[in-house]
C-alpha positions in Angstrom: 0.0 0.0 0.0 0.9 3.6 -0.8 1.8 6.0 2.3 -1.0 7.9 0.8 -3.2 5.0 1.2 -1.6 4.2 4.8 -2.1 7.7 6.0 -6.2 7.8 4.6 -6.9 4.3 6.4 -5.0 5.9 9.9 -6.7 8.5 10.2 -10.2 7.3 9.4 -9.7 4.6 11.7 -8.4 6.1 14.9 -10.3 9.4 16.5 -8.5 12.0 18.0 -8.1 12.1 21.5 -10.1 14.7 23.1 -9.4 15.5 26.9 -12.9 16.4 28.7 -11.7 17.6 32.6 -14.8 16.3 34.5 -13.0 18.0 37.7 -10.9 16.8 40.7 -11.9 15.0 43.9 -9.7 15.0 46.7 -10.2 12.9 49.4 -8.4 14.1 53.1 -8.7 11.3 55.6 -11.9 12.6 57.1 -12.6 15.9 54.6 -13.2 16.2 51.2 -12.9 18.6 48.4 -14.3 18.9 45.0 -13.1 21.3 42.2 -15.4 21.4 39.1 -13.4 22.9 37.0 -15.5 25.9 36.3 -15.3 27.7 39.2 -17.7 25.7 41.2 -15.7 23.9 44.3 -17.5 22.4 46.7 -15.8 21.3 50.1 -17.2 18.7 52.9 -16.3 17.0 56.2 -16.8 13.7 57.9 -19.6 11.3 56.5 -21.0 13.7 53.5 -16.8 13.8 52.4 -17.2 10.0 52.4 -19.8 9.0 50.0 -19.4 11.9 47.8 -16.1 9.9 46.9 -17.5 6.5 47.2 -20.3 7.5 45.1 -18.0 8.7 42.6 -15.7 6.3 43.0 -18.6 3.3 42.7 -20.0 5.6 39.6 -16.7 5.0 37.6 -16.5 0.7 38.2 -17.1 -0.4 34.6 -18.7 -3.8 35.3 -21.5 -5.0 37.6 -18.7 -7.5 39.4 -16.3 -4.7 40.4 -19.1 -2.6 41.6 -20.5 -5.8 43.7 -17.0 -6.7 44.9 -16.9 -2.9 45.7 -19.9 -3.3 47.5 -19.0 -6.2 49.9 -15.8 -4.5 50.8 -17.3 -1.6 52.0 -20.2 -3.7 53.8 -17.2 -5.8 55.4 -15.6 -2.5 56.4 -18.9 -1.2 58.2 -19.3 -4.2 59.8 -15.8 -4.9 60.8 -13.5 -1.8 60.8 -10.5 -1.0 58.9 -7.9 -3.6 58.7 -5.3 -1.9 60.4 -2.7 -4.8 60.9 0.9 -4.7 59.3 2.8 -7.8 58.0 
């Protein structure tokens, strides 16, 4: 094939990448903060800091097995505690 042909296939076949900043979630121990991106920032403490990330977080899984497995770990933390032991 011709580089001219090469080229024509390339760049009909792969997109150009296009960055979309859906903002930034920083997650402090027992605080939270959330920066939008557009000016918008939103800052929380304790629980509410808590499951705004793990509701992101959980948002993001991208199959119905890591979101369950997600799911029981957190259950097993709430019902257990942290594991706080070091090997």
């Amino acid at each position: 094939a011709s580089p001219e042909a090469r080229r024509d296939v390339e760049a009909s076949a792969i997109a150009p990448f296009m960055y979309h900043h859906r903002g930034t979630l920083a997650y402090l121990g027992r605080a939270a903060a959330a920066d939008f991106g557009d000016g918008r920032a939103l800052r929380g403490s304790n629980l509410a800091a808590k499951y705004l990330w793990r509701s992101v977080y959980w948002s993001q899984q991208v199959s119905l097995r890591t979101r369950l497995l997600l799911a029981m770990d957190w259950l097993k933390e709430l019902l257990f505690g942290r594991d706080i032991s070091k090997f």
